[in-house]
C-alpha positions in Angstrom: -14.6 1.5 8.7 -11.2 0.1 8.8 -9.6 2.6 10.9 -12.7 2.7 13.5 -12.5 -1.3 13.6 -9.1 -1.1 14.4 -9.2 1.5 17.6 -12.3 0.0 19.0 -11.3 -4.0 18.9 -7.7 -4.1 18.2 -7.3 -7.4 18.7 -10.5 -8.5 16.5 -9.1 -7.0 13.5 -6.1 -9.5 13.0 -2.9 -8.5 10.6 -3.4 -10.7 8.3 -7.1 -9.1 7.6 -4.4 -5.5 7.2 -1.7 -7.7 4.8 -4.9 -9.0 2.5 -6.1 -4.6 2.3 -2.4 -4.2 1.5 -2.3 -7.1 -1.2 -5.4 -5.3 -2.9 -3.3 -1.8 -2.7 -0.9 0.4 -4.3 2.1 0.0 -2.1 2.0 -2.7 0.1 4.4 -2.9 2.9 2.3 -4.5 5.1 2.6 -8.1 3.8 5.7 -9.8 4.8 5.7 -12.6 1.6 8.6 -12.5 -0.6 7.8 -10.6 -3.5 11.3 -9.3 -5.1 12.1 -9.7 -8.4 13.8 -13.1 -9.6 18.0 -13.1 -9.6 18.9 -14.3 -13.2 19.6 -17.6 -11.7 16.5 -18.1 -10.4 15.0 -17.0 -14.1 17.4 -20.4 -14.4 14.7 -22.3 -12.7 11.6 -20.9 -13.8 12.7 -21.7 -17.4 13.1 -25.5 -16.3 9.9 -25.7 -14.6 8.3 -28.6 -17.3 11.2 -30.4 -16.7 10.9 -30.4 -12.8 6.9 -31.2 -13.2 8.2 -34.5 -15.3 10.4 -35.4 -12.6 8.0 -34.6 -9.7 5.2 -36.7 -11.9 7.6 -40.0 -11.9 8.8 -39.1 -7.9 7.4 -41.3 -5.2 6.4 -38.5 -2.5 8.8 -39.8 0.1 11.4 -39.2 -2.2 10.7 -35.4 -3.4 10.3 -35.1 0.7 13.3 -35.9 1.4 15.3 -34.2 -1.7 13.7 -31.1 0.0 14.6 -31.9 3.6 18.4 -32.7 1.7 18.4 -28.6 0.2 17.2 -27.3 3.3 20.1 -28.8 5.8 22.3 -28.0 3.8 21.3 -23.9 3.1 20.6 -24.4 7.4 24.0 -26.0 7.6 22.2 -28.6 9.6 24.4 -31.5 9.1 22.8 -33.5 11.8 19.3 -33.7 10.0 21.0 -35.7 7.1 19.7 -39.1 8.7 16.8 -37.1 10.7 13.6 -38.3 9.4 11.1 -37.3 12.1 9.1 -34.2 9.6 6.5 -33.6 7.8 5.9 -30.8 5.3 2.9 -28.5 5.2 2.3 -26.3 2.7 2.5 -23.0 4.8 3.7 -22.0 8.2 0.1 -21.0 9.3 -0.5 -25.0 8.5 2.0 -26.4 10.4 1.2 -23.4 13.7 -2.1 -24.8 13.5 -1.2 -28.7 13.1 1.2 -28.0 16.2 -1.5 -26.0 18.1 -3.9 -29.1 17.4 -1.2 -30.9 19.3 -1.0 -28.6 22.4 -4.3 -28.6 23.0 -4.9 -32.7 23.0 -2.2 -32.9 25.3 -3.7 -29.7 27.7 -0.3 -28.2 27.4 -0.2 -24.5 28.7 1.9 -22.5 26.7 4.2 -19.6 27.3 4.4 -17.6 23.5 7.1 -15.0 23.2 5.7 -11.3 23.1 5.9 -9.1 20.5 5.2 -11.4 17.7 2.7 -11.6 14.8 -0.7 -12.2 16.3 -1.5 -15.2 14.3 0.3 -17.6 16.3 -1.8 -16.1 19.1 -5.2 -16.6 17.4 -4.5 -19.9 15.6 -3.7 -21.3 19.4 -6.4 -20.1 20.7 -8.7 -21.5 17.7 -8.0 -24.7 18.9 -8.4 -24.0 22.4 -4.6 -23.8 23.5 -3.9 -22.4 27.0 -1.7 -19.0 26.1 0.1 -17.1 28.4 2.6 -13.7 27.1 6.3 -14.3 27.5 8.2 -11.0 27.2 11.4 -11.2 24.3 13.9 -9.7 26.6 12.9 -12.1 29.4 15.3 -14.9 27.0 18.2 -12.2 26.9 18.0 -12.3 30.7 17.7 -15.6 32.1 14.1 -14.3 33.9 11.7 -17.1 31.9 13.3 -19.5 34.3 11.4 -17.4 37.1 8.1 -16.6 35.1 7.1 -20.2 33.4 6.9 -22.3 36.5 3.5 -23.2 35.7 3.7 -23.9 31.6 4.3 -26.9 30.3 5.6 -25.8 26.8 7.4 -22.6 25.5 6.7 -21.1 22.0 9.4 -18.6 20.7 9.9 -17.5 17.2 13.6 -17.1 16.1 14.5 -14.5 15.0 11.4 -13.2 16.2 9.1 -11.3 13.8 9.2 -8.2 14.0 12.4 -7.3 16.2 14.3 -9.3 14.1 16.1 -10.4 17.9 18.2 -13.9 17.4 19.0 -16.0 20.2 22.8 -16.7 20.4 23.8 -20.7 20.2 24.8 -20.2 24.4 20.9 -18.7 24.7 19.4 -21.2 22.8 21.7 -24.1 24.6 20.6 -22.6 28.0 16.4 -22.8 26.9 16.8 -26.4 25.7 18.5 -27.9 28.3 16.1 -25.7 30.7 13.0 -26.9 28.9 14.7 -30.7 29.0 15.7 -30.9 32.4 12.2 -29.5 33.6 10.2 -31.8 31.2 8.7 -28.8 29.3 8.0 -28.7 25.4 9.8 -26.6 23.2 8.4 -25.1 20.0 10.2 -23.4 17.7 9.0 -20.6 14.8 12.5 -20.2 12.6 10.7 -19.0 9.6 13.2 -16.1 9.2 16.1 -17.8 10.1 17.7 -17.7 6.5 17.9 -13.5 6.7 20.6 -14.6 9.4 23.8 -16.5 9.4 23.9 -19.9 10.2 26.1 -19.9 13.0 25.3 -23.2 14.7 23.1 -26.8 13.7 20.3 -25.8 16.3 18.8 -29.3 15.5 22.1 -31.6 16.7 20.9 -29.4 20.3 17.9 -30.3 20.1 18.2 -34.1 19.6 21.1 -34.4 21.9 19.4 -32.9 24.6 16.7 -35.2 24.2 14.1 -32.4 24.9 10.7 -32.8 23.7 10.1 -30.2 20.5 8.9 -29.0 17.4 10.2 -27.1 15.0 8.7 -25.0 12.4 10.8 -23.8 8.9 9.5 -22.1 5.8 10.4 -20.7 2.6 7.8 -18.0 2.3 9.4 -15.3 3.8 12.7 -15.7 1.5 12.2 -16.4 -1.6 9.4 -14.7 -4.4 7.7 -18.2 -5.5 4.1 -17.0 -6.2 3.0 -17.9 -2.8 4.7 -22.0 -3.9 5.9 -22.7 -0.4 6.9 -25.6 1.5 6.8 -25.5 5.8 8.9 -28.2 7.2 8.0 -29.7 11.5 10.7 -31.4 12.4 9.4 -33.0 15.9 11.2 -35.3 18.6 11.1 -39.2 18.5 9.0 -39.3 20.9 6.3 -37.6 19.7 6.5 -37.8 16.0 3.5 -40.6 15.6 1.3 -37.9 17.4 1.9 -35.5 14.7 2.0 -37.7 11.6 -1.8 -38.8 12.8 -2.7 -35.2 12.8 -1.0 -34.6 9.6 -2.1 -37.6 7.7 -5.7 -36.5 8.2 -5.1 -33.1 6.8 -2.8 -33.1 4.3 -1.2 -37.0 3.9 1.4 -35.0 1.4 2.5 -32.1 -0.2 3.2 -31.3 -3.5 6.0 -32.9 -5.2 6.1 -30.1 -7.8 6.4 -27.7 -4.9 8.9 -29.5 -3.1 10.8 -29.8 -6.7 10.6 -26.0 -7.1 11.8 -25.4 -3.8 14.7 -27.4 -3.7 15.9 -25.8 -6.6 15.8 -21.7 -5.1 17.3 -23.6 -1.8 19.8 -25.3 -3.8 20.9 -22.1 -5.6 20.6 -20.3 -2.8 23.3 -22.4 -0.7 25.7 -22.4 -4.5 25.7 -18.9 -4.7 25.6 -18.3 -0.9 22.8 -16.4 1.8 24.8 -13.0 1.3 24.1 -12.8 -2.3 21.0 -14.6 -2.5 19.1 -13.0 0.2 21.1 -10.7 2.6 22.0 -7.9 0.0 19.0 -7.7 -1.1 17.5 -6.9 2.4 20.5 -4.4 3.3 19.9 -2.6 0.5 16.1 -1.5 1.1 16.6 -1.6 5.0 19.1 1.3 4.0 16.4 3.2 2.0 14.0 2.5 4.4 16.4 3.9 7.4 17.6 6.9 5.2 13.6 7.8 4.5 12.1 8.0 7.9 15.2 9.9 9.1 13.5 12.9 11.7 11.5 13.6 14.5 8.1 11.2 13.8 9.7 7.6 13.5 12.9 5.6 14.6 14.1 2.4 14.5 13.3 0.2 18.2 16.3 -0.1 19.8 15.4 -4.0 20.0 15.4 -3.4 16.3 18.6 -1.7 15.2 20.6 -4.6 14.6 17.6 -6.6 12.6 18.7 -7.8 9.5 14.9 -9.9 8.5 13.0 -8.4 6.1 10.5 -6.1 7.8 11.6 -2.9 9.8 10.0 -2.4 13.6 9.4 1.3 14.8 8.8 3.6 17.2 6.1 6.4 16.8 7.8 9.5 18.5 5.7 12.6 17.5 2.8 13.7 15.0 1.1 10.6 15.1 -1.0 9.8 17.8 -1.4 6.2 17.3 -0.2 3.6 15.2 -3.6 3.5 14.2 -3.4 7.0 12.8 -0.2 6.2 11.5 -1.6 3.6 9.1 -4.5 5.7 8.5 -2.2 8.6 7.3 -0.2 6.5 4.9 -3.3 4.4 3.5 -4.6 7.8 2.5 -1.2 8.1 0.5 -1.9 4.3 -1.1 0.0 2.7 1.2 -0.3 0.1 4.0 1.8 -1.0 6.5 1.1 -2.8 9.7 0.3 -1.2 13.0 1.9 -2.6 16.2 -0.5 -3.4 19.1 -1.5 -6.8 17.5 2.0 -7.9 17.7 1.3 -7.2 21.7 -1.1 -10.1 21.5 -1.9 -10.1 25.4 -2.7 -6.7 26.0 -6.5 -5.4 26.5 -8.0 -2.5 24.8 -6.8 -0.5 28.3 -3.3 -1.4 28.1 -2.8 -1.3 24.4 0.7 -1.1 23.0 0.0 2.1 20.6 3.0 3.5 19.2 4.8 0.6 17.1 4.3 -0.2 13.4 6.4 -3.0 11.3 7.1 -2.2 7.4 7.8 -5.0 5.1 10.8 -4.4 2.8 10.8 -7.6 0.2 8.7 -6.1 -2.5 9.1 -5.6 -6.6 11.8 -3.0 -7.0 9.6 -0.5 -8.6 7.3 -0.7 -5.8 9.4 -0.6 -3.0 11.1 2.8 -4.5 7.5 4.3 -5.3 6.7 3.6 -1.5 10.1 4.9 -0.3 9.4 8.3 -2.3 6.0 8.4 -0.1 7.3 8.0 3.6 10.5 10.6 2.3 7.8 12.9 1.5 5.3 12.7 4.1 8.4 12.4 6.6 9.7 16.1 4.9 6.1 17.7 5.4 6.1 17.2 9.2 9.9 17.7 9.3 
Protein backbone atom coordinates (compact mmCIF):
# COMPACT_ATOMS: atom_id res chain seq x y z
CA UNK A 1 0.00 0.00 0.00
CA UNK A 2 2.87 2.21 0.66
CA UNK A 3 4.61 1.77 -2.46
CA UNK A 4 1.35 2.01 -4.72
CA UNK A 5 0.44 5.36 -2.69
CA UNK A 6 3.65 6.63 -3.52
CA UNK A 7 3.62 6.08 -7.61
CA UNK A 8 0.13 7.10 -7.94
CA UNK A 9 0.02 10.59 -5.77
CA UNK A 10 3.61 11.46 -5.18
CA UNK A 11 3.02 14.42 -3.86
CA UNK A 12 0.05 13.22 -1.38
CA UNK A 13 2.24 10.98 0.44
CA UNK A 14 4.62 13.70 2.13
CA UNK A 15 8.33 12.58 3.59
CA UNK A 16 7.62 13.11 6.71
CA UNK A 17 4.63 10.37 6.47
CA UNK A 18 8.22 8.08 4.94
CA UNK A 19 10.56 9.40 8.13
CA UNK A 20 7.56 8.34 10.77
CA UNK A 21 7.58 4.40 8.65
CA UNK A 22 11.36 4.75 9.11
CA UNK A 23 11.18 5.78 12.88
CA UNK A 24 8.94 2.55 13.40
CA UNK A 25 11.76 0.45 11.36
CA UNK A 26 14.88 -1.41 11.60
CA UNK A 27 17.25 0.91 9.88
CA UNK A 28 16.13 4.16 9.46
CA UNK A 29 17.92 6.45 7.19
CA UNK A 30 15.15 8.20 6.11
CA UNK A 31 14.70 10.61 9.12
CA UNK A 32 17.09 13.35 9.16
CA UNK A 33 16.95 14.09 13.32
CA UNK A 34 20.10 13.72 15.17
CA UNK A 35 20.25 10.48 16.63
CA UNK A 36 24.25 9.71 17.31
CA UNK A 37 25.43 8.62 20.30
CA UNK A 38 26.32 11.33 23.10
CA UNK A 39 30.31 12.61 23.03
CA UNK A 40 31.46 12.02 26.76
CA UNK A 41 31.13 15.67 27.17
CA UNK A 42 27.78 15.77 26.33
CA UNK A 43 27.23 12.62 28.98
CA UNK A 44 28.79 15.92 30.99
CA UNK A 45 25.39 17.58 30.55
CA UNK A 46 22.94 14.92 30.82
CA UNK A 47 24.43 14.07 34.25
CA UNK A 48 23.66 17.92 35.30
CA UNK A 49 20.31 17.86 33.97
CA UNK A 50 18.46 18.44 37.82
CA UNK A 51 20.69 21.09 38.24
CA UNK A 52 19.77 22.90 34.89
CA UNK A 53 15.80 22.18 35.64
CA UNK A 54 16.56 24.18 39.25
CA UNK A 55 17.98 26.89 37.37
CA UNK A 56 15.40 27.02 34.48
CA UNK A 57 12.54 26.72 37.46
CA UNK A 58 14.07 30.15 39.18
CA UNK A 59 14.72 31.78 35.26
CA UNK A 60 12.38 34.51 34.12
CA UNK A 61 11.66 33.30 30.40
CA UNK A 62 13.22 36.36 28.88
CA UNK A 63 16.27 35.52 30.48
CA UNK A 64 16.71 31.63 29.50
CA UNK A 65 15.76 33.30 25.89
CA UNK A 66 18.33 35.23 25.65
CA UNK A 67 21.18 32.89 27.40
CA UNK A 68 20.12 30.68 24.38
CA UNK A 69 20.22 33.44 21.71
CA UNK A 70 23.94 34.28 23.71
CA UNK A 71 25.21 30.20 22.80
CA UNK A 72 23.91 30.36 19.54
CA UNK A 73 25.82 33.70 18.15
CA UNK A 74 28.51 32.65 19.47
CA UNK A 75 28.75 28.70 17.93
CA UNK A 76 27.23 30.99 14.50
CA UNK A 77 30.01 33.45 15.08
CA UNK A 78 27.36 36.02 14.81
CA UNK A 79 28.79 38.82 16.78
CA UNK A 80 26.29 41.32 15.47
CA UNK A 81 23.20 39.48 17.21
CA UNK A 82 24.76 40.14 20.66
CA UNK A 83 22.38 43.39 21.08
CA UNK A 84 19.86 41.89 18.36
CA UNK A 85 16.72 41.20 20.11
CA UNK A 86 14.09 41.00 17.28
CA UNK A 87 13.38 36.63 17.83
CA UNK A 88 11.38 34.48 19.08
CA UNK A 89 11.90 30.76 19.75
CA UNK A 90 9.61 27.93 18.69
CA UNK A 91 10.01 24.77 19.63
CA UNK A 92 10.74 23.11 16.07
CA UNK A 93 11.55 24.39 12.62
CA UNK A 94 8.17 23.04 11.22
CA UNK A 95 6.71 25.76 14.01
CA UNK A 96 8.49 28.55 13.08
CA UNK A 97 7.98 27.51 8.75
CA UNK A 98 4.49 27.60 9.67
CA UNK A 99 4.39 30.83 12.01
CA UNK A 100 6.35 32.51 9.04
CA UNK A 101 4.00 31.02 6.40
CA UNK A 102 1.04 32.45 8.57
CA UNK A 103 2.82 35.72 7.90
CA UNK A 104 3.14 35.38 4.08
CA UNK A 105 -0.13 34.80 3.57
CA UNK A 106 -1.72 37.91 5.75
CA UNK A 107 0.41 40.00 3.81
CA UNK A 108 -0.65 38.11 0.13
CA UNK A 109 3.06 37.79 -0.45
CA UNK A 110 3.85 35.40 -3.43
CA UNK A 111 6.65 33.46 -2.83
CA UNK A 112 9.53 32.07 -4.84
CA UNK A 113 10.83 28.72 -2.69
CA UNK A 114 14.10 27.14 -3.80
CA UNK A 115 13.73 23.69 -5.68
CA UNK A 116 14.90 20.69 -4.57
CA UNK A 117 14.15 20.96 -0.95
CA UNK A 118 12.22 18.91 1.59
CA UNK A 119 8.54 19.11 0.64
CA UNK A 120 7.37 20.33 3.89
CA UNK A 121 8.15 23.83 3.53
CA UNK A 122 6.04 23.37 0.32
CA UNK A 123 2.97 21.95 2.05
CA UNK A 124 3.02 23.96 5.31
CA UNK A 125 2.89 27.22 2.84
CA UNK A 126 0.35 26.03 1.07
CA UNK A 127 -1.73 24.98 4.47
CA UNK A 128 -2.06 28.41 5.05
CA UNK A 129 -2.82 29.52 1.70
CA UNK A 130 0.66 30.96 0.63
CA UNK A 131 1.11 31.76 -3.05
CA UNK A 132 4.22 29.28 -4.09
CA UNK A 133 6.08 29.40 -7.03
CA UNK A 134 9.54 26.73 -7.82
CA UNK A 135 12.85 28.56 -7.81
CA UNK A 136 15.58 26.28 -9.30
CA UNK A 137 19.04 25.98 -6.77
CA UNK A 138 21.38 26.62 -9.51
CA UNK A 139 19.43 29.66 -10.64
CA UNK A 140 21.31 31.52 -7.13
CA UNK A 141 24.80 30.16 -8.52
CA UNK A 142 23.99 31.99 -11.66
CA UNK A 143 22.62 35.33 -11.18
CA UNK A 144 19.23 34.11 -13.28
CA UNK A 145 16.50 34.65 -10.11
CA UNK A 146 17.06 38.22 -10.95
CA UNK A 147 15.34 37.43 -14.40
CA UNK A 148 12.73 34.69 -13.11
CA UNK A 149 11.15 36.50 -9.72
CA UNK A 150 9.91 39.69 -11.30
CA UNK A 151 6.57 39.01 -10.14
CA UNK A 152 7.24 37.56 -6.28
CA UNK A 153 7.32 39.61 -3.58
CA UNK A 154 9.33 37.34 -1.20
CA UNK A 155 12.14 34.61 -1.77
CA UNK A 156 12.40 31.47 0.38
CA UNK A 157 15.83 29.52 0.21
CA UNK A 158 17.14 27.12 2.58
CA UNK A 159 20.97 27.36 3.30
CA UNK A 160 22.65 24.96 2.85
CA UNK A 161 19.81 23.50 1.17
CA UNK A 162 18.50 20.12 2.25
CA UNK A 163 19.37 17.71 0.45
CA UNK A 164 22.28 19.08 -1.95
CA UNK A 165 23.91 20.16 0.94
CA UNK A 166 24.70 23.55 -1.78
CA UNK A 167 25.98 26.78 0.45
CA UNK A 168 25.69 30.07 -0.81
CA UNK A 169 29.08 31.93 -0.59
CA UNK A 170 29.14 35.37 1.61
CA UNK A 171 29.48 37.34 -2.26
CA UNK A 172 26.13 35.16 -3.20
CA UNK A 173 24.38 35.81 -0.30
CA UNK A 174 25.53 39.66 -0.28
CA UNK A 175 24.30 39.82 -3.98
CA UNK A 176 20.43 38.19 -2.87
CA UNK A 177 20.06 40.61 0.03
CA UNK A 178 20.91 43.67 -1.45
CA UNK A 179 18.80 42.32 -4.61
CA UNK A 180 15.82 41.54 -2.43
CA UNK A 181 16.45 45.14 -0.50
CA UNK A 182 16.77 47.30 -3.37
CA UNK A 183 13.65 45.74 -5.12
CA UNK A 184 11.52 45.75 -1.79
CA UNK A 185 11.20 41.90 -1.74
CA UNK A 186 11.13 39.70 1.48
CA UNK A 187 13.74 37.47 2.24
CA UNK A 188 13.38 34.20 4.18
CA UNK A 189 15.92 32.18 5.28
CA UNK A 190 15.85 28.17 6.26
CA UNK A 191 19.68 27.80 7.95
CA UNK A 192 18.76 24.71 9.84
CA UNK A 193 21.96 23.01 8.65
CA UNK A 194 24.17 25.61 8.76
CA UNK A 195 26.30 24.27 11.71
CA UNK A 196 27.49 20.98 9.36
CA UNK A 197 29.34 24.08 7.63
CA UNK A 198 31.88 26.62 8.61
CA UNK A 199 31.01 29.82 9.71
CA UNK A 200 32.66 31.86 7.31
CA UNK A 201 30.77 35.08 7.65
CA UNK A 202 27.91 36.89 10.42
CA UNK A 203 25.14 36.57 7.66
CA UNK A 204 22.93 38.52 10.19
CA UNK A 205 25.33 41.97 10.36
CA UNK A 206 24.13 41.58 6.10
CA UNK A 207 21.06 41.29 6.82
CA UNK A 208 20.50 44.23 9.22
CA UNK A 209 22.79 46.54 7.33
CA UNK A 210 21.11 46.19 4.30
CA UNK A 211 18.04 47.06 5.91
CA UNK A 212 16.10 44.27 3.88
CA UNK A 213 13.00 43.08 5.09
CA UNK A 214 13.56 39.10 6.40
CA UNK A 215 13.23 36.19 8.47
CA UNK A 216 15.39 33.88 9.49
CA UNK A 217 14.86 30.45 10.68
CA UNK A 218 17.78 28.33 12.92
CA UNK A 219 17.50 24.98 14.72
CA UNK A 220 19.20 22.61 16.72
CA UNK A 221 17.46 19.45 15.59
CA UNK A 222 19.40 18.45 12.84
CA UNK A 223 22.88 18.68 14.99
CA UNK A 224 22.69 17.47 18.01
CA UNK A 225 20.95 13.90 19.52
CA UNK A 226 18.61 15.69 22.29
CA UNK A 227 15.58 13.24 22.34
CA UNK A 228 13.80 15.34 19.89
CA UNK A 229 14.47 18.70 22.95
CA UNK A 230 14.93 21.38 20.37
CA UNK A 231 14.78 24.96 20.25
CA UNK A 232 14.02 26.93 16.51
CA UNK A 233 15.14 30.52 16.74
CA UNK A 234 13.14 33.57 13.92
CA UNK A 235 15.23 36.22 14.00
CA UNK A 236 12.92 38.88 11.86
CA UNK A 237 13.66 42.65 10.73
CA UNK A 238 12.63 45.75 12.93
CA UNK A 239 10.18 46.36 10.87
CA UNK A 240 8.25 43.58 11.04
CA UNK A 241 8.93 41.98 14.34
CA UNK A 242 5.48 43.14 16.15
CA UNK A 243 3.78 41.16 13.17
CA UNK A 244 5.38 38.09 14.23
CA UNK A 245 5.43 38.33 17.99
CA UNK A 246 1.28 38.69 17.60
CA UNK A 247 1.36 35.48 15.71
CA UNK A 248 3.66 33.90 18.10
CA UNK A 249 2.21 35.12 21.36
CA UNK A 250 -1.02 33.39 20.38
CA UNK A 251 0.55 30.07 19.77
CA UNK A 252 3.17 29.54 21.89
CA UNK A 253 3.78 32.94 24.20
CA UNK A 254 7.23 30.91 25.29
CA UNK A 255 9.27 28.03 25.15
CA UNK A 256 10.67 25.97 27.54
CA UNK A 257 13.19 27.25 29.80
CA UNK A 258 14.42 23.74 30.52
CA UNK A 259 14.82 23.26 26.81
CA UNK A 260 16.46 26.38 26.19
CA UNK A 261 18.80 25.48 29.41
CA UNK A 262 19.61 22.07 27.75
CA UNK A 263 20.40 23.67 24.61
CA UNK A 264 22.61 26.18 25.53
CA UNK A 265 24.64 23.84 27.16
CA UNK A 266 25.37 21.19 23.71
CA UNK A 267 25.76 24.81 21.91
CA UNK A 268 28.04 25.91 24.54
CA UNK A 269 30.21 22.78 24.40
CA UNK A 270 29.96 22.60 20.99
CA UNK A 271 31.62 26.15 20.32
CA UNK A 272 34.53 25.00 23.47
CA UNK A 273 35.40 22.07 21.86
CA UNK A 274 34.93 23.43 18.30
CA UNK A 275 32.24 22.38 15.02
CA UNK A 276 35.06 19.95 13.70
CA UNK A 277 35.08 17.86 16.64
CA UNK A 278 31.70 18.24 17.79
CA UNK A 279 29.87 17.77 14.67
CA UNK A 280 31.90 17.61 11.42
CA UNK A 281 33.97 14.34 12.14
CA UNK A 282 31.28 12.67 13.00
CA UNK A 283 29.52 13.35 9.58
CA UNK A 284 32.81 12.74 7.51
CA UNK A 285 33.23 9.67 8.93
CA UNK A 286 29.76 7.96 7.90
CA UNK A 287 29.60 10.10 4.56
CA UNK A 288 32.83 7.95 3.93
CA UNK A 289 31.09 4.67 4.64
CA UNK A 290 28.22 5.65 2.95
CA UNK A 291 30.32 6.73 -0.37
CA UNK A 292 32.58 3.57 -0.06
CA UNK A 293 29.18 1.31 0.11
CA UNK A 294 27.26 2.40 -2.85
CA UNK A 295 30.40 2.42 -4.93
CA UNK A 296 29.19 0.76 -8.72
CA UNK A 297 26.97 0.88 -11.42
CA UNK A 298 23.27 1.59 -9.56
CA UNK A 299 23.95 4.76 -7.42
CA UNK A 300 26.25 7.91 -7.33
CA UNK A 301 26.56 10.86 -5.59
CA UNK A 302 24.73 14.24 -7.52
CA UNK A 303 27.22 16.15 -8.79
CA UNK A 304 25.38 19.15 -6.91
CA UNK A 305 26.07 16.86 -4.07
CA UNK A 306 29.81 15.87 -4.11
CA UNK A 307 31.08 18.53 -2.02
CA UNK A 308 27.97 18.28 0.74
CA UNK A 309 29.28 18.06 4.01
CA UNK A 310 25.23 18.07 6.02
CA UNK A 311 24.27 15.09 7.30
CA UNK A 312 22.13 13.32 4.68
CA UNK A 313 23.71 12.04 1.24
CA UNK A 314 21.65 13.05 -2.26
CA UNK A 315 21.81 10.48 -5.16
CA UNK A 316 21.38 9.63 -8.44
CA UNK A 317 19.66 6.30 -9.60
CA UNK A 318 21.73 5.09 -12.65
CA UNK A 319 20.68 1.55 -13.43
CA UNK A 320 18.64 -1.47 -11.88
CA UNK A 321 16.24 0.54 -10.31
CA UNK A 322 13.59 1.95 -12.15
CA UNK A 323 12.36 4.47 -9.79
CA UNK A 324 13.21 5.93 -6.73
CA UNK A 325 10.09 4.41 -5.76
CA UNK A 326 11.40 0.99 -6.43
CA UNK A 327 14.48 1.95 -4.89
CA UNK A 328 12.84 2.42 -1.46
CA UNK A 329 10.67 -0.43 -2.01
CA UNK A 330 13.79 -2.69 -2.59
CA UNK A 331 15.60 -1.65 0.55
CA UNK A 332 12.35 -1.55 2.84
CA UNK A 333 12.11 -5.16 1.98
CA UNK A 334 15.74 -5.43 3.48
CA UNK A 335 14.36 -3.34 6.87
CA UNK A 336 15.38 -0.30 5.66
CA UNK A 337 14.04 3.10 4.71
CA UNK A 338 15.29 5.93 3.08
CA UNK A 339 13.74 8.75 1.32
CA UNK A 340 12.79 8.82 -2.32
CA UNK A 341 13.39 12.08 -4.30
CA UNK A 342 10.46 13.42 -6.32
CA UNK A 343 8.89 15.09 -3.14
CA UNK A 344 11.99 17.16 -2.80
CA UNK A 345 10.82 18.35 -6.60
CA UNK A 346 7.79 19.87 -4.88
CA UNK A 347 6.42 21.65 -8.19
CA UNK A 348 6.41 18.91 -10.47
CA UNK A 349 3.07 16.97 -11.52
CA UNK A 350 2.60 13.25 -11.60
CA UNK A 351 3.71 13.75 -15.67
CA UNK A 352 6.88 15.48 -15.02
CA UNK A 353 7.96 13.73 -11.95
CA UNK A 354 11.61 13.89 -10.92
CA UNK A 355 12.12 9.88 -10.47
CA UNK A 356 15.55 8.97 -10.08
CA UNK A 357 16.86 10.84 -6.78
CA UNK A 358 16.78 9.41 -3.19
CA UNK A 359 18.44 11.37 0.03
CA UNK A 360 19.91 8.89 2.98
CA UNK A 361 20.23 10.30 6.34
CA UNK A 362 23.65 9.54 8.01
CA UNK A 363 23.27 10.84 11.83
CA UNK A 364 22.09 7.65 13.38
CA UNK A 365 23.32 5.32 16.60
CA UNK A 366 26.59 3.79 15.56
CA UNK A 367 25.36 0.31 15.65
CA UNK A 368 22.65 1.22 13.40
CA UNK A 369 24.26 3.14 10.89
CA UNK A 370 27.00 0.11 10.45
CA UNK A 371 24.03 -2.56 10.33
CA UNK A 372 22.49 -0.36 7.52
CA UNK A 373 25.86 0.20 5.77
CA UNK A 374 26.38 -3.78 5.65
CA UNK A 375 22.78 -3.74 3.73
CA UNK A 376 23.34 -1.17 0.80
CA UNK A 377 27.24 -2.98 0.57
CA UNK A 378 25.37 -6.11 0.08
CA UNK A 379 22.55 -5.35 -2.04
CA UNK A 380 25.06 -2.95 -4.06
CA UNK A 381 27.47 -6.39 -4.56
CA UNK A 382 24.37 -8.51 -5.81
CA UNK A 383 23.62 -6.29 -8.74
CA UNK A 384 27.31 -5.51 -9.16
Amino acid sequence: MFVQSLIHQPLEQPLTHIEALGLRSQHDMANGHASQALAPTQQRIINRLPDIWMRAASQKSRDAELMYKDAFRKLAASPSLANYNHFKICPTASNSIDTIATWLAANNLKTALIEPTFDNLYLILKRRSVDVTPLPEQALCTGEYKMMLSDVDALFLVNPNNPTGQVLTEAQFTDIVEWCAWTGKTLVLDNTFRFFTAQTYDMYEILVNSEVRFLSIEDTGKVWPTQEIKASLIFCSANIFRDIEVIYDEIFLCHSNFALGVLSEFLLDAHERGLEEAVWKNVAAKRKQFRQAIQGAALEIHPAALSSTISVEWVIIRSHFATDIALVEHFKSCGLVLLPGRQFHWSKSCSEVCSNFARFALLKPEAEFNNAIKIIEREMQKIG
